[in-house]
N, C-alpha and C positions, 0 to 999 in steps of 0.2 A: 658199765652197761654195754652187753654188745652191739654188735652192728648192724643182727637182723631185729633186737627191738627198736634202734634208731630208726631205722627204714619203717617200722608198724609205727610209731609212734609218729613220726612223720607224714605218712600215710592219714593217720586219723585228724592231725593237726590241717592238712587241707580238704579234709574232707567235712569238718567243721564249718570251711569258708563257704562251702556248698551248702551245707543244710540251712547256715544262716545267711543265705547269700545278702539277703535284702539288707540286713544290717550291716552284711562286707562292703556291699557297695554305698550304704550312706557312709560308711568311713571311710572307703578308699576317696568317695568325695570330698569331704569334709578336710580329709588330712592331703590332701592335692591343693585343696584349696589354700591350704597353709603353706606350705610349700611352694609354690607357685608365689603367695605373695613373700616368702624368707627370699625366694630367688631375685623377683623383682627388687627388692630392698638389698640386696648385695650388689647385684648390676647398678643399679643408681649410684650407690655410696662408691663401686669403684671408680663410674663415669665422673662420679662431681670431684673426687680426689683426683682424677686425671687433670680435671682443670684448674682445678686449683693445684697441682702442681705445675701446671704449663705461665700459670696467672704469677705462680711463686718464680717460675723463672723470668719473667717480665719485672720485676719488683729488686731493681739491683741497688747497690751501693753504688755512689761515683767519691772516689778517693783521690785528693786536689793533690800532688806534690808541692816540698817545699825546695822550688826551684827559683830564679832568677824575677822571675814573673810575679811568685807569691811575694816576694821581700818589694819588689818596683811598685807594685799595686795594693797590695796589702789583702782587703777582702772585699777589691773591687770587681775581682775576676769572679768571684762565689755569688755578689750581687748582679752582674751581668747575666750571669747562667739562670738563676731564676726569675729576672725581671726581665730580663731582655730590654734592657733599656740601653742602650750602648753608646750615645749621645752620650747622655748628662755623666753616666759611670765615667767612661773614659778619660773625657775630657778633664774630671775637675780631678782622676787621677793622675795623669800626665803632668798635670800643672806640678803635683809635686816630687814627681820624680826626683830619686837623689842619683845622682850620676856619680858617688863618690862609694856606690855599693861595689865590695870585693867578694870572692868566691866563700870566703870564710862566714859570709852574712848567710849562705841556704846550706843544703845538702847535696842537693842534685843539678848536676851541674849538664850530663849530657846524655843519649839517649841510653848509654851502656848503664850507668849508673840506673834509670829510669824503670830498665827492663830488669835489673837485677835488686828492686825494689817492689815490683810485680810479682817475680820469683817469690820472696819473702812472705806476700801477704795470700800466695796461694797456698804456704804453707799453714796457714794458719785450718785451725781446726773450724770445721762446719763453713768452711769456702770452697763451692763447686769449681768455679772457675776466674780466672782475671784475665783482663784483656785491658794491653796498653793502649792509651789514646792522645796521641800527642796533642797539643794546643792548635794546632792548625787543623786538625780532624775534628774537634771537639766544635771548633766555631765553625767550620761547615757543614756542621750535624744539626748546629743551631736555626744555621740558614735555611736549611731544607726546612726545618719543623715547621720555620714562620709561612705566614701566606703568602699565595705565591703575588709575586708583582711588589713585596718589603724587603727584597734581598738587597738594593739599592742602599738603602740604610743602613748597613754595614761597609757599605765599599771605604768610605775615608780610615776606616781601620787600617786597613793596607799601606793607603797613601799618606798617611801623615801621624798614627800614634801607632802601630803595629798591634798584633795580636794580646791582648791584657790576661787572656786564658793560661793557666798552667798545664803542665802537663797530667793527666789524671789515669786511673785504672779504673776501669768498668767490673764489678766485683757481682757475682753472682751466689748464692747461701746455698746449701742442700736443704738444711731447718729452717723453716721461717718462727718456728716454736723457741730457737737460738739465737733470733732478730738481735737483740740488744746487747746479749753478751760478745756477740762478733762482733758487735759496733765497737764497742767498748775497746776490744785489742787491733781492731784495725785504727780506730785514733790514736791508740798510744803507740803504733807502731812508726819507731822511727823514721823523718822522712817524711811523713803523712802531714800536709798543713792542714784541709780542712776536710771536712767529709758531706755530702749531701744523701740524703737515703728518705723513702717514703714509710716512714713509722707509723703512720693510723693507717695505713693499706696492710701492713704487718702484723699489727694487732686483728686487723677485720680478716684478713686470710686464717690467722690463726684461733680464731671465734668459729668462725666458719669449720672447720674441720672439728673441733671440740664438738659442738654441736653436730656434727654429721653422725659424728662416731658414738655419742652420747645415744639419738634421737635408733641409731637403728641395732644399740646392742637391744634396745627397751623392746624394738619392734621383734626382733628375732628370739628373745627372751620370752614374751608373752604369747609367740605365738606355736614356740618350745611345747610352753605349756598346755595351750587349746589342743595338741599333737597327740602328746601323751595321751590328757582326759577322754579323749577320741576312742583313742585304741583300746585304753581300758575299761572303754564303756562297749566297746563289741567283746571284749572277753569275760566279762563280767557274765551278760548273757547269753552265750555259748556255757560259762560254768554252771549259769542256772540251770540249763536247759539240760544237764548233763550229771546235776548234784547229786541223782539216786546211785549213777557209773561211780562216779568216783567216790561216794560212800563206800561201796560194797568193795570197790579196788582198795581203799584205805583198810577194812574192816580184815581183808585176807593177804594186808602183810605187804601191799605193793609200797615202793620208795616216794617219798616224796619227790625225786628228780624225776622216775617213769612216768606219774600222775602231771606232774609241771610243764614235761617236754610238748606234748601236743599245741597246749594255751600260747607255750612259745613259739614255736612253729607258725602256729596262726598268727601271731601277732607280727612276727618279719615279715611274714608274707605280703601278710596287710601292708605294711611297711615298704616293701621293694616295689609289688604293685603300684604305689602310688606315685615311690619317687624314678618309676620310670612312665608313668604317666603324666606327670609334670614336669619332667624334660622336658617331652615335647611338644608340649601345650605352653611351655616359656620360652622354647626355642621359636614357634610360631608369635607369641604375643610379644617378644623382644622386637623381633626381626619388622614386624610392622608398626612398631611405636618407634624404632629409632628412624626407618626410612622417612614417618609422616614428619619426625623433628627436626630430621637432616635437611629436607625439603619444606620447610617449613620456614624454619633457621637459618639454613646454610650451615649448618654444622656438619665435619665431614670427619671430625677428631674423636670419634665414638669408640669405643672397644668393639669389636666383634664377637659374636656368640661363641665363636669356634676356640677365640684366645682363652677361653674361661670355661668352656665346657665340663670336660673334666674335674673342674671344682666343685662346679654347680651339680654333677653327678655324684662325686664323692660326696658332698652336704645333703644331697637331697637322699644318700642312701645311708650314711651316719644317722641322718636325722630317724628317717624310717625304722632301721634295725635297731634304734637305742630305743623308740619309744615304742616297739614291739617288744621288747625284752623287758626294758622296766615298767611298764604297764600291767603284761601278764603276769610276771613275778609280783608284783604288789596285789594285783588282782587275789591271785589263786592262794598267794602265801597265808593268808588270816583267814582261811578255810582250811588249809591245813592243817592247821594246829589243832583241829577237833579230831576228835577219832570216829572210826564205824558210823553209827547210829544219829549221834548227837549234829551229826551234818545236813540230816535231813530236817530237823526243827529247824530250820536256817531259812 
């Protein structure tokens, strides 16, 4: 086809948008309105995967060495850490201290050892990060957490049965969809005596995001489709309005692609119109639903509109030009197949 009929043909495709403005402008409405809410439904789902990745880095492993400490108390140090009862643990472990324990009874004997134990489990696949925490850091992590004015309650630690804590790695996951099978090779990795980790927060994080992803392929899928239906209901009747033309162009021989290109034409248009109209009409409805939530909440960990622009313009103009083009090709194509005459009993 040359390229002064693209140019006519192109010419007549927005000149379509003119004659039926009213019906351009209930589509451009209608498919903005769609758009607008695909955009909305993307922003949300990135915002809630932001948190729940920041929630996913909160949700760590703590990994207990088998050091001096674990063999002296056995798994008095594992029931201290989550009872925080340190009285009665301590005490009735100390009673039985064996003082006849040699280096041969653990693994890790000193901090070199400890750190080159950390090293090992950061290898491990689907582990973001590990962080050493010796036994004396671990029980002043304790202390802070309790309320203030119960730190007291730990001081005879010091003075009379020492620290019953092992030394441990604070273990961080990239997947939390990988929760259990990491679990899994961090116990059995040599060295490891016990392990603590919050498994129903891991299933719930990992529900959580299933569901996100589930809830708004449906919502962008469905609303895919409302897009399409749109546009081919504005070319539908521009072809009516126009069936006697393009009879008579059928009947003296013109190409099915010369006859097609206009309906196309009008249909991106339609299409770009809109998703440059619901940029900015989600750039303004983002911008003052996250300030009223931020203010609202104190939430200050939002994505900004500007991080994600560009997406949201590439989506909003995929969406646009795809259901301009396949709308009017489906439209016009099962009127093509008539010839001349037989298109105007239609």
């Amino acid at each position: 086809m040359k390229l002064r009929s693209v140019s006519y043909l192109s010419k007549e495709g927005v000149k379509n948008l003119w004659a039926n403005r009213l019906m351009t402008v209930a589509s451009v409405g209608v498919l903005m309105a769609c758009m607008v809410l695909i955009g909305l439904a993307v922003l949300i789902s990135m915002n809630v995967n932001k948190a729940v990745g920041n929630l996913e880095q909160q949700n760590v492993i703590m990994a207990y060495f088998n050091d001096k400490n674990s063999v002296l108390y056995g798994d008095a140090s594992e029931e201290f850490n989550s009872s925080q009862d340190a009285s009665s643990t301590t005490s009735s472990s100390a009673d039985s201290t064996d003082t006849t324990i040699s280096e041969d009874d653990y693994l890790i004997h000193n901090e070199e050892e400890a750190l080159a134990l950390c090293d090992k489990l950061s290898k491990i696949d689907n582990v973001l990060s590990v962080e050493y925490v010796p036994s004396e850091e671990g029980l002043e992590s304790i202390k802070e957490g309790l309320l203030e004015g119960k730190e007291e309650y730990f001081e005879f630690l010091d003075k009379d049965h020492g620290n019953p804590l092992s030394d441990a790695a604070k273990i961080t996951l990239k997947d939390m969809s990988k929760f259990k099978e990491t679990l899994q090779a961090i116990k059995d990795t040599e060295g490891v005596d016990s392990v603590q980790s919050q498994s129903d927060l891991a299933d719930k994080i990992n529900a959580l995001k299933d569901g996100i992803g589930i809830a708004g392929v449906w919502i962008i899928a469905i609303l895919l489709i409302i897009s399409l239906v749109i546009v081919s209901n504005t070319i539908r009747v521009t072809m009516y309005s126009r069936k006697l033309e393009i009879s008579i162009m059928k009947a003296v021989g013109a190409t099915n692609s010369f006859i097609r290109l206009p309906f196309v034409i009008e249909g991106v248009t339609i299409g770009i119109i809109s998703a440059a109209t619901s940029t900015a009409i989600l750039y303004f409805c983002y911008r003052v639903a996250m300030e009223a939530i931020g203010d609202a909440l104190g939430i200050i960990n939002i994505i900004a509109f500007k991080e994600v622009a560009l997406l949201i313009v590439g989506i909003f103009l995929a969406i646009g030009v795809l259901s301009g083009i396949v709308g009017s090709v489906i439209m016009i194509s099962k009127y093509l197949k008539k010839e001349g005459s037989e298109f105007t009993a239609i």
